[in-house]
N, CA, C and O of each residue as an XYZ file, in Angstrom:
712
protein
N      -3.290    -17.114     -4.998
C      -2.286    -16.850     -6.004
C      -1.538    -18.165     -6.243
O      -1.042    -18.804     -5.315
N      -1.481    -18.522     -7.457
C      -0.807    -19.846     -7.792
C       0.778    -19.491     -8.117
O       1.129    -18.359     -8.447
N       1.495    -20.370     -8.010
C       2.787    -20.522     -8.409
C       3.601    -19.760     -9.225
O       4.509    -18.996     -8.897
N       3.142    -20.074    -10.428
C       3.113    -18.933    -11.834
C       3.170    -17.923    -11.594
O       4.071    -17.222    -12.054
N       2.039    -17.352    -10.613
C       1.712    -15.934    -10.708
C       2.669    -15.316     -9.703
O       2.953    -14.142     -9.938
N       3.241    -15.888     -8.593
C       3.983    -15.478     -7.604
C       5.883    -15.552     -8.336
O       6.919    -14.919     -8.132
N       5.432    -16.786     -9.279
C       6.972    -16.176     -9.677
C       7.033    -15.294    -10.842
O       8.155    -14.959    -11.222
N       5.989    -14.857    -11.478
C       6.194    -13.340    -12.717
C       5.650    -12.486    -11.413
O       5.416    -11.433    -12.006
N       5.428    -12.322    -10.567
C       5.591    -10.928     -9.615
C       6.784    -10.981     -9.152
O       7.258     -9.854     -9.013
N       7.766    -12.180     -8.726
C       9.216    -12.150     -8.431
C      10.000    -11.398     -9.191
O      10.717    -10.431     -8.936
N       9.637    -12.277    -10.647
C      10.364    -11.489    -11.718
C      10.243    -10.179    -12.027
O      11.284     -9.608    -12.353
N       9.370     -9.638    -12.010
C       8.585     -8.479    -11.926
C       9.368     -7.213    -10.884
O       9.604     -6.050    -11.212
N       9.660     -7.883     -9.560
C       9.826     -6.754     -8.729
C      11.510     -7.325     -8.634
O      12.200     -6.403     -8.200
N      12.161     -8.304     -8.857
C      13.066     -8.406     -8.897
C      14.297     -7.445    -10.178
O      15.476     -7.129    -10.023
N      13.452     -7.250    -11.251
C      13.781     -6.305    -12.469
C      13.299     -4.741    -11.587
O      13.811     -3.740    -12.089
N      12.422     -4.498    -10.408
C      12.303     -3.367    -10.691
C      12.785     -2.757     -9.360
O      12.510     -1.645     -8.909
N      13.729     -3.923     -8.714
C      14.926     -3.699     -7.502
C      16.052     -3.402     -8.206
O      17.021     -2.984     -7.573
N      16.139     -3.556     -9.594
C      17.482     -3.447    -10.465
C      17.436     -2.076    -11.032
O      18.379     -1.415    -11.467
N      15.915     -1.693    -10.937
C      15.893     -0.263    -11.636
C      15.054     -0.148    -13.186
O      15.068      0.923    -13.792
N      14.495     -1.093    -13.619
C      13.295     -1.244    -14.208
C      12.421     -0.637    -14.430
O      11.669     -1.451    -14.967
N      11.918      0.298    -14.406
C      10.810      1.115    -13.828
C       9.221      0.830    -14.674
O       8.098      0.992    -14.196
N       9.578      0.379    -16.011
C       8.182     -0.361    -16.275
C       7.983     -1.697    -15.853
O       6.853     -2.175    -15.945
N       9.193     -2.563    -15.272
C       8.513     -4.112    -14.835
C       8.245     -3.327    -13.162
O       7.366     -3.837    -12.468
N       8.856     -2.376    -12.717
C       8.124     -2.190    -11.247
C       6.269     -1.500    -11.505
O       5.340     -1.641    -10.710
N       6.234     -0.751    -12.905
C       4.438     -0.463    -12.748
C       4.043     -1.134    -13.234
O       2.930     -1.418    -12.793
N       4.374     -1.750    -14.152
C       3.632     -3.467    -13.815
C       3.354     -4.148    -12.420
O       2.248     -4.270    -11.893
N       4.440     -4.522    -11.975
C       4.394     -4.870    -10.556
C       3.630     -4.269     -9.770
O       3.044     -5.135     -9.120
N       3.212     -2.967     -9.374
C       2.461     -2.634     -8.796
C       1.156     -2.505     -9.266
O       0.253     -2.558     -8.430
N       0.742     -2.269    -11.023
C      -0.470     -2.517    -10.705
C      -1.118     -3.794    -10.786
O      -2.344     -3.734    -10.874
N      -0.267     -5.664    -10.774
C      -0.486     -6.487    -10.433
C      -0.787     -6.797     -8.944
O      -1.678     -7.607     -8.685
N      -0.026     -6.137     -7.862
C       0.423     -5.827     -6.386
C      -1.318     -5.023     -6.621
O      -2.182     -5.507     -5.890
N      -1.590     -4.344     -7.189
C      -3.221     -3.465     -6.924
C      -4.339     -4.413     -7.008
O      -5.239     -4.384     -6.169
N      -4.327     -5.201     -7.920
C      -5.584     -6.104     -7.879
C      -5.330     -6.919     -7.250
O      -6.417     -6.954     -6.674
N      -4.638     -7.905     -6.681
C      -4.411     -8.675     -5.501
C      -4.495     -7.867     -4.472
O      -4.775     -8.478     -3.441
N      -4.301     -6.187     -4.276
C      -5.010     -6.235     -2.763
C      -6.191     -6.072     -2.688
O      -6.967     -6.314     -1.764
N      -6.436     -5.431     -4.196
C      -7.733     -4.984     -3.998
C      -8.846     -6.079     -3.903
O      -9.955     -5.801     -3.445
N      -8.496     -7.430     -4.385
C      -9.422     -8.327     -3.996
C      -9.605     -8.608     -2.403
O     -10.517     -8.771     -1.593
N      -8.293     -8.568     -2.443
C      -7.957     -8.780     -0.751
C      -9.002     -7.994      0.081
O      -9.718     -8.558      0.908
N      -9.054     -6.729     -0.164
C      -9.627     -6.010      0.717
C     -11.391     -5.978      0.633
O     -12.210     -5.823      1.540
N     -11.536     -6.137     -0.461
C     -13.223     -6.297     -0.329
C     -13.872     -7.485     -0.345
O     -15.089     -7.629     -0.460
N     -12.561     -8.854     -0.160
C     -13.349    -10.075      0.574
C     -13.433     -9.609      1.818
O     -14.566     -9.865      2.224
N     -12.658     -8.923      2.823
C     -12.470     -8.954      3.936
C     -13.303     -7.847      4.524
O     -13.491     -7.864      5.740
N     -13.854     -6.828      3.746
C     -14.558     -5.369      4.472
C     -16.177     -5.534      3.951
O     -16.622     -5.135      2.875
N     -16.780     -6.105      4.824
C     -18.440     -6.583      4.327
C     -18.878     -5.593      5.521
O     -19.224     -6.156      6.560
N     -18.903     -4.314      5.500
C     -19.702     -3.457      6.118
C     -19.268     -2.203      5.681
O     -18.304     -2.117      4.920
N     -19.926     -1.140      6.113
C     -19.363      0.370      6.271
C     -18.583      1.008      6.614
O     -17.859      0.338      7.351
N     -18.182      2.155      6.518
C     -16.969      2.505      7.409
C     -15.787      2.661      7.429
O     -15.050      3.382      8.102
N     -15.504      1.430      6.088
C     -14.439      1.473      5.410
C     -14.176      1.507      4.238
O     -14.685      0.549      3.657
N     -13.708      2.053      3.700
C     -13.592      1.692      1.870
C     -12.764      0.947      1.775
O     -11.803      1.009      2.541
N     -12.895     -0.437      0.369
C     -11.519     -0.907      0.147
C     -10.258     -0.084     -0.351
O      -9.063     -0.284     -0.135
N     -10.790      0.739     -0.962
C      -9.606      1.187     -1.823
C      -8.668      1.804     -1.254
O      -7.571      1.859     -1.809
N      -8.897      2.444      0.056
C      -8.324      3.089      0.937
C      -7.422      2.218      1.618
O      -6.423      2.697      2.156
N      -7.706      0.739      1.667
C      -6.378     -0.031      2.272
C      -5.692     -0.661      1.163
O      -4.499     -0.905      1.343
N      -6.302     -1.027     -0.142
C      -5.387     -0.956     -1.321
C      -4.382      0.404     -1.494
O      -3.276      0.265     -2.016
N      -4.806      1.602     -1.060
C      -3.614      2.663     -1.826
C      -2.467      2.513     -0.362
O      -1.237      2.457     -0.387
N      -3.345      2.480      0.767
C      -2.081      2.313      1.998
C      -1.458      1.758      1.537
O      -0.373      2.268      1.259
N      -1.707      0.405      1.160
C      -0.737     -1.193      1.337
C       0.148     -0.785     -0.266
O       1.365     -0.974     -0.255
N      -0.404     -0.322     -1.387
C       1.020      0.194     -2.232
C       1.868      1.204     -1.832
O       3.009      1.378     -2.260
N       1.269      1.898     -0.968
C       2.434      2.881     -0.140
C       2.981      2.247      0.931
O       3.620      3.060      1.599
N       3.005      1.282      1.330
C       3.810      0.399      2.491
C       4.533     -0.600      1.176
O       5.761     -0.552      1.093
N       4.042     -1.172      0.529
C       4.749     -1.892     -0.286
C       6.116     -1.115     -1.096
O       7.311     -1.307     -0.875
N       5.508     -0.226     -2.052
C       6.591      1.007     -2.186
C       7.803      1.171     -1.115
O       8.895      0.732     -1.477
N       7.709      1.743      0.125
C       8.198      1.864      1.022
C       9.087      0.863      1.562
O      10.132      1.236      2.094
N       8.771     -0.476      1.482
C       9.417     -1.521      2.139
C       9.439     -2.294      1.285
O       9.462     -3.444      1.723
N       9.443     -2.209      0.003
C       9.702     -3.186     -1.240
C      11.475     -3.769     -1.041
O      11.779     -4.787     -1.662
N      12.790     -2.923      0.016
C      13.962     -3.395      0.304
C      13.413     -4.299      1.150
O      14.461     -4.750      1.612
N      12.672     -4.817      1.622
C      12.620     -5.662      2.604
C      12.200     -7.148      1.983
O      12.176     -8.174      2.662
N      11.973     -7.096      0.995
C      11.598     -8.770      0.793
C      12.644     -9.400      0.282
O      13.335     -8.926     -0.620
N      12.878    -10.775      0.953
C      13.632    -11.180      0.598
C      13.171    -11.915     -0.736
O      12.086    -12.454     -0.954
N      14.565    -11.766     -1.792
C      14.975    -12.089     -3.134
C      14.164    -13.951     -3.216
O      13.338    -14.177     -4.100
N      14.585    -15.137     -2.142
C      14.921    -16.231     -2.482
C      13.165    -16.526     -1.843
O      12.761    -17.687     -1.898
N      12.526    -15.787     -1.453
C      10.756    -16.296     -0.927
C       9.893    -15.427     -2.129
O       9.963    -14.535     -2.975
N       9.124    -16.333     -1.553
C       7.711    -16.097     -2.651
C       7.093    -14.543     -2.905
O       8.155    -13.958     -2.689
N       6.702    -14.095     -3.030
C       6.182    -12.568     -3.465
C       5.058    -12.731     -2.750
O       5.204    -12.174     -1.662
N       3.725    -13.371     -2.883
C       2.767    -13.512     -2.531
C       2.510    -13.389     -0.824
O       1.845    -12.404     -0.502
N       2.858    -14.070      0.028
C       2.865    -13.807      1.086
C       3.588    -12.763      2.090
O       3.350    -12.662      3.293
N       4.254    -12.223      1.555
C       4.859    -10.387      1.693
C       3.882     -9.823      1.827
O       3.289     -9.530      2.865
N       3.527     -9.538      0.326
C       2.151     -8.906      0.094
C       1.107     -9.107      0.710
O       0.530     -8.099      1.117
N       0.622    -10.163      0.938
C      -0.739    -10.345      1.714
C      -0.278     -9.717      3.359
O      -1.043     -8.988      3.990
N       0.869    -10.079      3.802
C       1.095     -9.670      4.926
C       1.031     -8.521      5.466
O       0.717     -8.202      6.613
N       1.542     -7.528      4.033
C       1.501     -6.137      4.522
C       0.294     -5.725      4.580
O       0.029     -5.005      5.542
N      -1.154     -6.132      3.289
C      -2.273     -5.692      3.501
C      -3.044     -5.991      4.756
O      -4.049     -5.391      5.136
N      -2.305     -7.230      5.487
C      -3.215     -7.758      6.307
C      -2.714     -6.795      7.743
O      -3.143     -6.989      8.880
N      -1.744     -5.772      7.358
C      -1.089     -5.065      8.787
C      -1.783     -3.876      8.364
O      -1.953     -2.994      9.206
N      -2.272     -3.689      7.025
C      -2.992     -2.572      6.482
C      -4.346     -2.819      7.174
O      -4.541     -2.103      8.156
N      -4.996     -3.404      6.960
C      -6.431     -3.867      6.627
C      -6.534     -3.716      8.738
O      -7.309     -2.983      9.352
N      -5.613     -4.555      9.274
C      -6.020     -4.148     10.815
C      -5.923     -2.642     11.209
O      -6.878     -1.970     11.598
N      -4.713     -2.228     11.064
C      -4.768     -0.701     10.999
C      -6.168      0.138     10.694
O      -6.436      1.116     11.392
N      -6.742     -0.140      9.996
C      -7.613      0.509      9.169
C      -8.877     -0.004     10.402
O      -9.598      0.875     10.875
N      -8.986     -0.919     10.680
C      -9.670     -1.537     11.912
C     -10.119     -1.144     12.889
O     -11.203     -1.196     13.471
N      -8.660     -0.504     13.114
C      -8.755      0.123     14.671
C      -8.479      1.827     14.546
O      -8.237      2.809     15.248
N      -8.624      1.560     13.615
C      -8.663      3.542     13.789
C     -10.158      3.696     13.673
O     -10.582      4.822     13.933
N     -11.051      2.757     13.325
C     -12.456      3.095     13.424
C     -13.125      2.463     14.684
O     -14.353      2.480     14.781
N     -12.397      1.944     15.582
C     -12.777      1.122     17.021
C     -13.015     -0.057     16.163
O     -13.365     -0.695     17.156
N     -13.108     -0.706     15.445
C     -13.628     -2.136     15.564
C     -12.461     -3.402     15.794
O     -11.293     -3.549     15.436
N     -13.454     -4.241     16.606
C     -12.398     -5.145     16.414
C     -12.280     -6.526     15.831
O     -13.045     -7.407     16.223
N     -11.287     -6.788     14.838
C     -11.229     -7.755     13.850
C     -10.256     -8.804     14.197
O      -9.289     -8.586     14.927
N     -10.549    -10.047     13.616
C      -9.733    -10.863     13.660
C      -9.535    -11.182     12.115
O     -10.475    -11.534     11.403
N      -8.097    -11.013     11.612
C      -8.218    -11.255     10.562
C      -7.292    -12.839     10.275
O      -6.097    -12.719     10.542
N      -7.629    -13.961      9.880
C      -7.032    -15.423      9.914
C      -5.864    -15.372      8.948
O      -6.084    -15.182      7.752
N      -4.703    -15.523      9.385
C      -3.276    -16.358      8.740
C      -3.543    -17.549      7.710
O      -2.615    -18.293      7.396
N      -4.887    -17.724      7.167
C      -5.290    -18.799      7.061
C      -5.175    -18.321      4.750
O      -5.083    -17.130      4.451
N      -5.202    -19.200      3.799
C      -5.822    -19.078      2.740
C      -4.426    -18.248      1.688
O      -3.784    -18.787      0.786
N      -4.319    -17.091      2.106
C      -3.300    -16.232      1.276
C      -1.913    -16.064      1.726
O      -1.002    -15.706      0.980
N      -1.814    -16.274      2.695
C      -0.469    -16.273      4.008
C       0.584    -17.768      3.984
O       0.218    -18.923      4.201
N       1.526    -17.433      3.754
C       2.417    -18.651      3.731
C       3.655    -18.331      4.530
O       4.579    -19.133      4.664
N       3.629    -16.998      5.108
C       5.032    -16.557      5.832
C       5.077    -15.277      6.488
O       4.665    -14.227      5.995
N       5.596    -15.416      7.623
C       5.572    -13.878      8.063
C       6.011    -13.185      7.457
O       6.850    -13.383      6.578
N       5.204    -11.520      8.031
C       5.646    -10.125      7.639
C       7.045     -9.909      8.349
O       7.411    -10.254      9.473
N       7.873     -9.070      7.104
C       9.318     -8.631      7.330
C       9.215     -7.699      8.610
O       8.150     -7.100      8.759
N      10.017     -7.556      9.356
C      10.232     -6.569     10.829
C      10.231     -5.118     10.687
O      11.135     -4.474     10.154
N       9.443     -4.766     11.063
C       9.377     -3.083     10.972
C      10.648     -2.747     11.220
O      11.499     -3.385     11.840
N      10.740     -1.433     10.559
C      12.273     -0.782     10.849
C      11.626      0.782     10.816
O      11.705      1.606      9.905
N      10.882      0.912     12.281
C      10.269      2.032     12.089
C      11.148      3.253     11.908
O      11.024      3.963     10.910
N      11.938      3.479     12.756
C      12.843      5.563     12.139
C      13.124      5.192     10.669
O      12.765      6.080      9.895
N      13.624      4.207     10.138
C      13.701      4.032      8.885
C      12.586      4.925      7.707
O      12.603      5.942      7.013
N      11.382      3.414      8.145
C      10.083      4.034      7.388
C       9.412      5.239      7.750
O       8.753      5.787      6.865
N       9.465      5.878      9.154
C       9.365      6.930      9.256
C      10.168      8.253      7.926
O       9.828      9.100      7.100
N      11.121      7.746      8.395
C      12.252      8.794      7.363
C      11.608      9.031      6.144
O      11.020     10.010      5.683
N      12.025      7.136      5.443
C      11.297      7.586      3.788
C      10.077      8.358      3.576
O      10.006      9.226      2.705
N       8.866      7.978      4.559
C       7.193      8.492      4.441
C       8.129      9.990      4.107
O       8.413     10.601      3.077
N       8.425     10.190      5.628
C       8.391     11.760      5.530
C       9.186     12.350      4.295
O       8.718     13.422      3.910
N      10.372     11.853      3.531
C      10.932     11.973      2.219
C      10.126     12.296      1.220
O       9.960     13.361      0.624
N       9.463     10.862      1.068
C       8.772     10.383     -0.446
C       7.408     11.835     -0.040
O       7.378     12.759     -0.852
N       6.627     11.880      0.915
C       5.588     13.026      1.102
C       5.704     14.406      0.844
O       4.838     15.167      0.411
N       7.341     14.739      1.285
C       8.100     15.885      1.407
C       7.887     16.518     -0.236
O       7.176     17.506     -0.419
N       8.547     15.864     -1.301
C       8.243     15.729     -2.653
C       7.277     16.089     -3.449
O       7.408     16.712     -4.502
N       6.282     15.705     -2.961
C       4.857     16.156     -3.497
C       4.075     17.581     -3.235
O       3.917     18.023     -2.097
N       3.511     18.386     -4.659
C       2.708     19.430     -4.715
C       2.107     19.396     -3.050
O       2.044     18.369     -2.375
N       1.643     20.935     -2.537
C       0.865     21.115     -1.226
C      -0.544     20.356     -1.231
O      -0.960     19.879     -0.175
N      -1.152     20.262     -2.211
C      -2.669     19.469     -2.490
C      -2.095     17.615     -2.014
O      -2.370     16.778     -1.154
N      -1.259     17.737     -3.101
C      -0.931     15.775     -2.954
C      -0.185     15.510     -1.377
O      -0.165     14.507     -0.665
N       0.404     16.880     -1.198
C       1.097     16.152     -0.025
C       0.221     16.270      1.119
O       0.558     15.539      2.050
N      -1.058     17.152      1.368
C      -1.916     17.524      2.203
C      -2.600     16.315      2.178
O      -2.992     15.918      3.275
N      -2.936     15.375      0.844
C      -4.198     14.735      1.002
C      -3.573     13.484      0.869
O      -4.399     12.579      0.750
N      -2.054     13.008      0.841
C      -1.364     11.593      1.167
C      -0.924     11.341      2.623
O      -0.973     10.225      3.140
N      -0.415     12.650      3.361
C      -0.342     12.480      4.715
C      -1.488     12.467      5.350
O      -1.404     11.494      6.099
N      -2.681     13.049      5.526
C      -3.864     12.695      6.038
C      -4.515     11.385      5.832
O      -5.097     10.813      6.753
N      -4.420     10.865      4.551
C      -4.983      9.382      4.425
C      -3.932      8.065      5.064
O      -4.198      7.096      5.774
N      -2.570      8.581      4.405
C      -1.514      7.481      4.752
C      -0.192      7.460      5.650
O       0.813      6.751      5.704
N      -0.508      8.188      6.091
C       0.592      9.358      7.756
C      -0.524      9.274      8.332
O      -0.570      8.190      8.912
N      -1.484      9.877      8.479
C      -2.413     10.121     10.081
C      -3.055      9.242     10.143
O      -3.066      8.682     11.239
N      -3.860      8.696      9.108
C      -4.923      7.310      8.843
C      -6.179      7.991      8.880
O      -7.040      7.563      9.649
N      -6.352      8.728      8.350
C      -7.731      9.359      7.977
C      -8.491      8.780      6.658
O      -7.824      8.683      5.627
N      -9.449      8.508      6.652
C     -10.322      8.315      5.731
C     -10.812      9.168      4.325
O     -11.176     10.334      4.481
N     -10.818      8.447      2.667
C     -11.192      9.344      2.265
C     -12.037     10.738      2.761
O     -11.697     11.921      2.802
N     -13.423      9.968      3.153
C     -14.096     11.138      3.375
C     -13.858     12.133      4.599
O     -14.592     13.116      4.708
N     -12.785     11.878      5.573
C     -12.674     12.926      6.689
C     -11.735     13.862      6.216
O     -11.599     15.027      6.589
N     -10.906     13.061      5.100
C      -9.608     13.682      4.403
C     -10.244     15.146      3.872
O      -9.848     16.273      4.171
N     -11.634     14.678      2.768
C     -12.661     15.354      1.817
C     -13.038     16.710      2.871
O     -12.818     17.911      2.716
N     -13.548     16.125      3.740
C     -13.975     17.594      4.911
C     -13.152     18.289      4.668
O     -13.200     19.272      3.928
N     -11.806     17.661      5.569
C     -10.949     18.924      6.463
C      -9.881     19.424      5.436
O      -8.850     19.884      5.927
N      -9.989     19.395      4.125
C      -9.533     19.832      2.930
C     -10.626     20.281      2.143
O     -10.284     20.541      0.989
N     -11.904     20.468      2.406
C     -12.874     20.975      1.512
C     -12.642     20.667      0.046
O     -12.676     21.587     -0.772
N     -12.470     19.739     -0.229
C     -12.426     18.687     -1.667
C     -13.137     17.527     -1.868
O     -12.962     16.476     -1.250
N     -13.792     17.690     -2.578
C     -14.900     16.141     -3.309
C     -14.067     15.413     -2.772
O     -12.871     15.699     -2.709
N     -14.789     13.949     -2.125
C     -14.204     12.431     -2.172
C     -13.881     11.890     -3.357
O     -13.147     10.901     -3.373
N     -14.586     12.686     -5.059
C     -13.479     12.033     -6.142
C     -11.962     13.211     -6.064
O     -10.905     12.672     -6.392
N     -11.910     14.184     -5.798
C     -10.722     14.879     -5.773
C     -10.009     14.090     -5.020
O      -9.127     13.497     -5.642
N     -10.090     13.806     -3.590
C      -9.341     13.261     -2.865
C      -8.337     11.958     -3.102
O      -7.265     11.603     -2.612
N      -9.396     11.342     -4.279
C      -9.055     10.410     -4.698
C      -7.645     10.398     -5.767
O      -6.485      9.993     -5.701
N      -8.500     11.086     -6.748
C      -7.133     11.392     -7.864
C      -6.329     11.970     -7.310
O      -5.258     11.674     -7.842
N      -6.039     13.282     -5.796
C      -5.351     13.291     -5.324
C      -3.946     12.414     -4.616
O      -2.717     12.496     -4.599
N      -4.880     11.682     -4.153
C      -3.680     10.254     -3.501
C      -3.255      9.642     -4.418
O      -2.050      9.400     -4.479
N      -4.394      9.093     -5.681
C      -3.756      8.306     -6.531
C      -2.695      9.242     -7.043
O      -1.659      8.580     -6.986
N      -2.425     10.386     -7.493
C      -1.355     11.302     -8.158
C      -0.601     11.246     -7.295
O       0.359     10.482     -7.393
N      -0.697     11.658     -6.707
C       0.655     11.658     -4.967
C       1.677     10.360     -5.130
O       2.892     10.382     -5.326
N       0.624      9.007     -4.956
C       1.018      7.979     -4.735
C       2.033      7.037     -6.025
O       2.843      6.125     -5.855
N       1.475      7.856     -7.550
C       2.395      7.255     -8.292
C       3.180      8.171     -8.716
O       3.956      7.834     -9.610
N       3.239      9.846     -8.134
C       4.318     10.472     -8.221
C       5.649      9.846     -6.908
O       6.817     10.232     -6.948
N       5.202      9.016     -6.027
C       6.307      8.652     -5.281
C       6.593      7.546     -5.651
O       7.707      7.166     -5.289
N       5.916      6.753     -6.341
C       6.523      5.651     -7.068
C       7.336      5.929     -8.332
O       8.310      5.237     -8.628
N       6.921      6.932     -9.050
C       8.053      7.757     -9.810
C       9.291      7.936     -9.527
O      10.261      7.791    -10.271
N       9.251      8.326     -8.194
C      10.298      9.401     -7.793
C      11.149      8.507     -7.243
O      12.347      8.628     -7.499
N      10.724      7.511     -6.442
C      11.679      7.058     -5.353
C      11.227      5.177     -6.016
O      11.071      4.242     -5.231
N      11.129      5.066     -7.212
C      11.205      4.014     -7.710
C      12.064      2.972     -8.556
O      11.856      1.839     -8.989
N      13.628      4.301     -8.609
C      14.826      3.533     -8.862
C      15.475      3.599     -7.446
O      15.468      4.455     -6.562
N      16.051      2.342     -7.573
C      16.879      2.127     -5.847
C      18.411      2.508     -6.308
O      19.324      2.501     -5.482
């Protein structure tokens, strides 16, 4: 991500910390193709889908979008959180990865404030239809996989999908003015 691009995502999420709500879906679906590249340089096997650590990492981003600071770059936030995504996703399938600080990374990830983010998940989830909220806590609360999600809900892996995706920008709806 070059310069430019890290400061119209500043601008971007800085208008949509003010309450913006079209420069924040902008922002996020700029925040979507940067992870989503992210994630399928980095997942060259089975087992995992990218898209599944792209929708985590906008629901951690969502979630902890109070946490970046105003006066740093946008870009390395972001990569940081996918890259806490992308291990997560790692080790819930046993493997083990090393993923390098190296290329997209210019600064550490902000400090968990877990009862916090606990709270909101359980908030922003609370909100959602029994279908969206069944099939956002299983993928992004328990860490289940589209397709284990698909089983133990007896729903297509494309249901599951438009499921989370609906879930996920009904909580960006909802809990997207601060």
């Amino acid at each position: 991500m070059d310069g430019k691009e890290d400061a119209e995502l500043a601008r971007l999420l800085n208008a949509a910390l003010a309450g913006d709500e079209s420069a924040y879906a902008e922002f996020l679906r700029r925040a979507a193709g940067l992870m989503r590249r992210f994630a399928q340089r980095r997942i060259s096997f089975g087992g995992l889908d990218p898209e599944d650590i792209v929708q985590e990492t906008l629901l951690a981003i969502h979630l902890k979008r109070h946490t970046w600071r105003r006066d740093a770059p946008v870009g390395p936030w972001l990569y940081a959180i996918a890259r806490f995504k992308l291990i997560d996703a790692f080790r819930r399938v046993n493997r083990s990865l090393e993923v390098p600080m190296t290329g997209d990374f210019d600064a550490p990830a902000p400090e968990p404030d877990e009862s916090a983010s606990s709270r909101d998940i359980e908030r922003a989830v609370a909100t959602l239809p029994p279908r969206e909220q069944a099939v956002v806590s299983a993928i992004s609360v328990d860490g289940r996989s589209i397709t284990e999600t698909a089983g133990a809900l007896d729903m297509s892996e494309g249901a599951v999908r438009v499921a989370l995706h609906r879930g996920l920008a009904r909580i960006a709806r909802t809990f997207g003015r601060m």
